[in-house]
Structures are given as C-alpha cells and as structure tokens.
N, C-alpha and C positions, 0 to 999 in steps of 0.2 A: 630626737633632741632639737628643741626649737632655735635655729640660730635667731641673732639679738639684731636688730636693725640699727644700721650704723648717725650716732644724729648728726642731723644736718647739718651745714654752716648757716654761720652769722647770716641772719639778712631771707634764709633759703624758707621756702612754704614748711609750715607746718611749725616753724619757731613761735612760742610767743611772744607775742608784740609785745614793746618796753622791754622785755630782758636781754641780756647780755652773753652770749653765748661764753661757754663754759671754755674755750680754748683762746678769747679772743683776747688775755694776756696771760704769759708765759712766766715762770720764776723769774726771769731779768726782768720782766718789764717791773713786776710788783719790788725787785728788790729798788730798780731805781726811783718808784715813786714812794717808798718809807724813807730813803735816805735823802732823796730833796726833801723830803718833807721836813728833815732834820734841820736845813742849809747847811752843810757842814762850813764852807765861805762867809754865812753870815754869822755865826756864830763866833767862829775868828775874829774877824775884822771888826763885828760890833758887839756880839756877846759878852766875851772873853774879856775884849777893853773896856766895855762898862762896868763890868763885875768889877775889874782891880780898882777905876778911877770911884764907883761909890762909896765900894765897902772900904776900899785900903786894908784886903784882904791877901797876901803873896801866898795864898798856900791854896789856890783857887786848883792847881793840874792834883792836888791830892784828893779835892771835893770830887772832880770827874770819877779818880778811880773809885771811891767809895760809893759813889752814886750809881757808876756803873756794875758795881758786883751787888746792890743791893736791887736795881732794875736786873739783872743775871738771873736773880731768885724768883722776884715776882715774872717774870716773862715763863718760866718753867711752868707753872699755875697757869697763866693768862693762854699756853700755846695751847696745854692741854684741853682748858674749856672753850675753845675753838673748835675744837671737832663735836662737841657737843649743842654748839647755840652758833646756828649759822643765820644772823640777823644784821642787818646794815645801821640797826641801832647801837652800835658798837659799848659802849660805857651801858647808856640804859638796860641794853637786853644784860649784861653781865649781871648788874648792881639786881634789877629787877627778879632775874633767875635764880638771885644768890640768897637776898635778903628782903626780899618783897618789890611790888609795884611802888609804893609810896616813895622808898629811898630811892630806886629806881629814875623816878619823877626829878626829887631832886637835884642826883645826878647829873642828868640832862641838861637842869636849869645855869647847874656850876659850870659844866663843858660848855653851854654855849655862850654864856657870858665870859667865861677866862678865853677860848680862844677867841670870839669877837673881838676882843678885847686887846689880846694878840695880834691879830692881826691888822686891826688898827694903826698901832704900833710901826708893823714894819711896813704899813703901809708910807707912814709918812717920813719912817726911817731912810726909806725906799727913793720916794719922793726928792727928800732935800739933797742926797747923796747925787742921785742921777742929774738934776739940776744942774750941779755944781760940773758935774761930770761931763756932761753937753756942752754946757757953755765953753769950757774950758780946752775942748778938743774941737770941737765943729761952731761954736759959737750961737749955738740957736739956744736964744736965753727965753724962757718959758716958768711959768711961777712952778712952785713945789706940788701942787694939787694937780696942776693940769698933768705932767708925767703921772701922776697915781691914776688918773681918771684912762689915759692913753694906756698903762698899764690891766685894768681892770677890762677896758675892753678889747686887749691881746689875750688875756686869759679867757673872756666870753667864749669869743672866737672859738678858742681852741677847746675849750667845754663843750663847744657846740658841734666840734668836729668828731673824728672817730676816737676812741679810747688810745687804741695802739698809736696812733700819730701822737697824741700825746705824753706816751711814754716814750715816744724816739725824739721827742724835743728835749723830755726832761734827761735823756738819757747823753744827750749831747752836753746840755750846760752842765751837767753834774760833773761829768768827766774833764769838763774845762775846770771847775770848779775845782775840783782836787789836784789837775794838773800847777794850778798857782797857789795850791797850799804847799805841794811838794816843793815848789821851787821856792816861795818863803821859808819852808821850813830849813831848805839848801843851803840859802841867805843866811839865815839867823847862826845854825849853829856855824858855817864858815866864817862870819864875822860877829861875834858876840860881841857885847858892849865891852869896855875895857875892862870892868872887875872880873872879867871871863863867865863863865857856865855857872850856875850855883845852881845847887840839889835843896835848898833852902824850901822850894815851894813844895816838897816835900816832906818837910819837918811838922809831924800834929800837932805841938805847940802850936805854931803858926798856923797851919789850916784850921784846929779850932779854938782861935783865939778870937781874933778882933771880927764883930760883925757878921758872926757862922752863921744867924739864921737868913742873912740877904742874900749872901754870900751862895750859900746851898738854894735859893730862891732863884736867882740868875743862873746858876751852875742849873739847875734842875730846866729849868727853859731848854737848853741846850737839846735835851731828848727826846725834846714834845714832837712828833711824830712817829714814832720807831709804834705805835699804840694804831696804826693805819693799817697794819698789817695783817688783822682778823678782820675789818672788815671789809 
C-alpha cells in the first residue's frame, strides 16, 4: 500500500507559484470575510435609513424576512453546484455552465458594472461620513475624496499582504461591528420612542404597499456578499 505524501505548506518547494495553498484559510476566516462583505454596521446605519427616507416604505424588517427565506432556497442550489464548478469566476462559471458561454458573458458584464457601481457608492458614502468623523473628534479636516484615496490604499496594502492577516483584520472590525449593533439594538428596545414598540413593520399591507419594488431594491443590497462564498 503506497502511503500519500503529505502537501506541503504555503510558500514550501514544490508548491505552485501564484496559488494559494489549500489550508491557508480556515472556516472562520471564510465565514468572516462573506459577512464583512455583507457590512452588517453599514447596512444599519446607512442601508436600512435610506430605504425608509426614499421609499417611505415602514414594512422594510418584513422585506428582510422574505428576502432572506427566498435567498434560504436559492443558496440550497448555489451550495450544491459548488462542489461541482470550482472557478474563481464565481456568477460566469455558474451562468456559463448552466445555460451557455454567451449568457454567461453577460453575466459578467451585469456583475461588474452593478458592484463597480456599488462600490463606488460606498466609497463616497465612506468618504463624507469619515470626514465629518475626523474632524469632529481629532480636527484634521481633509476633503471627502482624500479619506477614499487614503482608504483605497489601506486596502492595497493589505491585498498585498498575506490572505490570513487579512482575515484577522476583518475579523477584528466585524466583531467591533456587531458589538455596536448589539448595544444599539440594547438602546432602542430600552428606550423606544414614546408611541412604544409597534409590530406594524410587519404588517404585508404595509411591506407591500408603497414603493415595494425600491423598497426590495435597497432591502436586496443588504446581502450582496453572502454570493463570496463559493468562490
């Protein structure tokens, strides 16, 4: 019986060059980089409050739940054909394997212009936010772009560094990140506003009534990330 020769680590002879060894992150590191990829903090603080100030929409936590048992279904599908198509083209190789190269193509075209697109966004979301932020705690007043550019190349950096260092970064602000959802969420229900608690944002009247296709537009942003995780 021939024993198996044990592979080697990251970095060790006989690895190929450019890949990523097969251990060099673990189930936490991967869960924490689909769920920053989520921002659960920015989805809160700027998500959530945009949704209700455009549409004037109050049934927006019903949107989540239906959104989230109809992504529940499509994920059952999507885990499945992950053991099957292991490509770093994540949307294309699906689209492409599924229903030809051509749709495939297009695919592609959609993902990269909506999350461009995206991220754009929060980059300048990003930007005026921290601004304001700075200034107002240490006083070094600097325009909106210069934070996005100083941001862009903290993230360089850390692309450029090892994988697992940056899952123990993201693994750090996530945990921060939840720990001040908790304590908002601590907030809120110990002092609710005077008319008290209401289940109202609950009510499908309400969730689909005024504005349901912007409404499930914003709401649906909220999960863009959790789709990181096959590839």
């Amino acid at each position: 019986m021939e024993a198996k020769t044990p592979r080697p680590p990251a970095g060790a002879p006989g690895e190929p060059a450019g890949q990523l060894h097969r251990t060099a992150l673990g189930v936490p590191d991967i869960v924490f980089f689909i769920v920053a990829a989520s921002a659960p903090l920015t989805v809160v603080a700027g998500g959530v409050a945009s949704t209700y100030l455009v549409t004037g929409n109050a049934g927006v936590p019903l949107l989540f739940l239906v959104l989230g048992a109809i992504l529940a279904l499509f994920v059952v599908g999507y885990a499945a054909m992950s053991h099957y198509i292991t490509n770093a083209g994540a949307f294309y190789a699906y689209v492409a394997r599924g229903i030809g190269k051509i749709p495939g193509v297009g695919t592609a075209f959609v993902a990269l212009i909506a999350y461009n697109s995206m991220q754009i966004g929060i980059g300048g979301l990003f930007g005026f936010v921290f601004s304001g932020f700075m200034l107002d705690k240490t006083g070094i007043d600097l325009d909106w772009w210069a934070w996005i550019f100083i941001a862009i190349a903290v993230i360089g950096v850390l692309g450029w560094l090892r994988v697992d260092l940056n899952a123990k970064v993201l693994a750090i602000f996530l945990i921060l990140e939840i720990l001040v959802l908790v304590v908002f969420d601590i907030v809120v229900v110990g002092d609710p506003a005077p008319s008290g608690i209401s289940l109202d944002a609950f009510n499908p009247d309400i969730a689909f009534g005024a504005a349901l296709g912007a409404a499930l537009s914003f709401t649906m942003a909220a999960f863009v990330g959790f789709e990181s995780a096959a590839i």
